[in-house]
C-alpha positions in Angstrom: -14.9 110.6 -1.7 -16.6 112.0 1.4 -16.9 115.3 1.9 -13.6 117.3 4.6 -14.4 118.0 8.5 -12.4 121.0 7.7 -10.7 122.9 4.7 -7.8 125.5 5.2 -7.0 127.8 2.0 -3.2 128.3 2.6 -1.7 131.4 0.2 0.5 127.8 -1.3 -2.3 124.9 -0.8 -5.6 123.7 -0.7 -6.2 121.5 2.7 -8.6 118.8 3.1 -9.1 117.0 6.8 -10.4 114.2 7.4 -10.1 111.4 10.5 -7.5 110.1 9.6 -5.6 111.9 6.5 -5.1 115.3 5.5 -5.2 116.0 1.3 -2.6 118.6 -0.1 -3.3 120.5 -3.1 -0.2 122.9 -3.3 -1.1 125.7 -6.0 0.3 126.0 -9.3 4.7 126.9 -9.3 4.7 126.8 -5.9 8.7 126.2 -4.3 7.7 124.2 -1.5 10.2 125.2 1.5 10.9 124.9 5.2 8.3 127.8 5.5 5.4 126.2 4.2 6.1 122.3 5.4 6.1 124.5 9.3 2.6 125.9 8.3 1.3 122.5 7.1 2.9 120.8 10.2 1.1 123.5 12.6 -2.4 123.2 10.9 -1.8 119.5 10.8 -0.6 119.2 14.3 -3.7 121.7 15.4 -6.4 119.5 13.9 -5.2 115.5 14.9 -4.2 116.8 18.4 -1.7 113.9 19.1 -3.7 111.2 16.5 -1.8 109.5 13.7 -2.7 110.5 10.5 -1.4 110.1 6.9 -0.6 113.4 4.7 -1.9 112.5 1.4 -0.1 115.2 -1.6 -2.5 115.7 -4.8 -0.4 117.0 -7.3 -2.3 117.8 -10.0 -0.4 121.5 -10.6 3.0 121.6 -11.4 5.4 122.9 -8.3 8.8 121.7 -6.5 9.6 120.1 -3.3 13.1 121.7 -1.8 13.4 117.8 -0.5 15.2 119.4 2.6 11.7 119.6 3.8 11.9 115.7 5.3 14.7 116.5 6.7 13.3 119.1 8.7 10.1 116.8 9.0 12.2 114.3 11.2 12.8 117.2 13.6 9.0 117.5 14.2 7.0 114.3 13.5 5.4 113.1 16.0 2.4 111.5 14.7 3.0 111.7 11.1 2.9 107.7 10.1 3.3 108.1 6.1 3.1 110.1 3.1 1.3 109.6 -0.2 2.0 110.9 -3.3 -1.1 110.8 -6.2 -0.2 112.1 -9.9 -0.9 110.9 -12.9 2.2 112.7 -14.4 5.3 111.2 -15.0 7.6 114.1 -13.7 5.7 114.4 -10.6 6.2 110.8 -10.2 9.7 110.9 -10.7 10.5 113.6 -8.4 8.3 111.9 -6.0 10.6 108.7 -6.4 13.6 110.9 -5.5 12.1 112.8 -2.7 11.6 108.8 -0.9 14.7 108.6 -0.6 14.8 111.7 2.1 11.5 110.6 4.2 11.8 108.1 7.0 8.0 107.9 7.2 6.4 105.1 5.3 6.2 106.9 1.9 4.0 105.8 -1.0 3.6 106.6 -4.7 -0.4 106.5 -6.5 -2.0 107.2 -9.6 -5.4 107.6 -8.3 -6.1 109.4 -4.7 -8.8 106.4 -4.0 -6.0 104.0 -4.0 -3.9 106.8 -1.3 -7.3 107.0 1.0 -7.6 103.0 1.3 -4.0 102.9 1.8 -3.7 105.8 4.4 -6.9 104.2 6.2 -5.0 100.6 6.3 -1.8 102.1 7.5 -3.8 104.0 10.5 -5.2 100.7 11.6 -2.1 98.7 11.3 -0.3 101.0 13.5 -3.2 102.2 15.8 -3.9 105.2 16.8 
């Protein structure tokens, strides 16, 4: 994987810009809430300026997802186009499973974060920019 354009170290997450995705690494027990989704969305919205982008989630630390979050994130998307989910653990995955049901952005589950990049990258072309 290539190396960010940028990195922000929120007090909750780890994030990771690139062209056309952003990777999450939310911090160990995190309760992610309407507080932190509106920093992420400001960061996010600061950096692609009006470009689609992809937010990519790495859960590799155990945390939850008040899934009230997408509804919120309706409110603001603008050029938001999907959302990837990469764990290799099975809880993760199944809460990610349940939290699709709340996003009305094209939402995808991964095992591996190569497999989330190719797929954000596809979805930015396929939809333009």
């Amino acid at each position: 994987m290539k190396e960010p354009i940028k990195s922000v170290n929120l007090d909750f997450t780890i994030l990771e810009f690139y062209s056309n995705y952003v990777v999450s690494v939310v911090k160990e027990d995190t309760v992610f809430s309407h507080s932190q989704f509106m920093a992420i969305a400001e960061k996010c919205n600061d950096f692609f300026d009006g470009k689609k982008f992809v937010y990519i989630s790495s859960r590799k630390n155990n945390y939850n997802v008040n899934p009230t979050v997408y509804v919120k994130l309706e409110e603001i998307r603008k050029n938001l186009i999907g959302i990837a989910i990469v764990s290799d653990k099975v809880s993760s995955l199944k809460m990610a499973e349940f939290e699709r049901n709340f996003s009305k952005a094209e939402f995808k589950i991964f095992l591996e974060l190569d497999e989330a990049i190719e797929w954000a990258n596809d979805l930015i072309k396929k939809v333009g920019r």
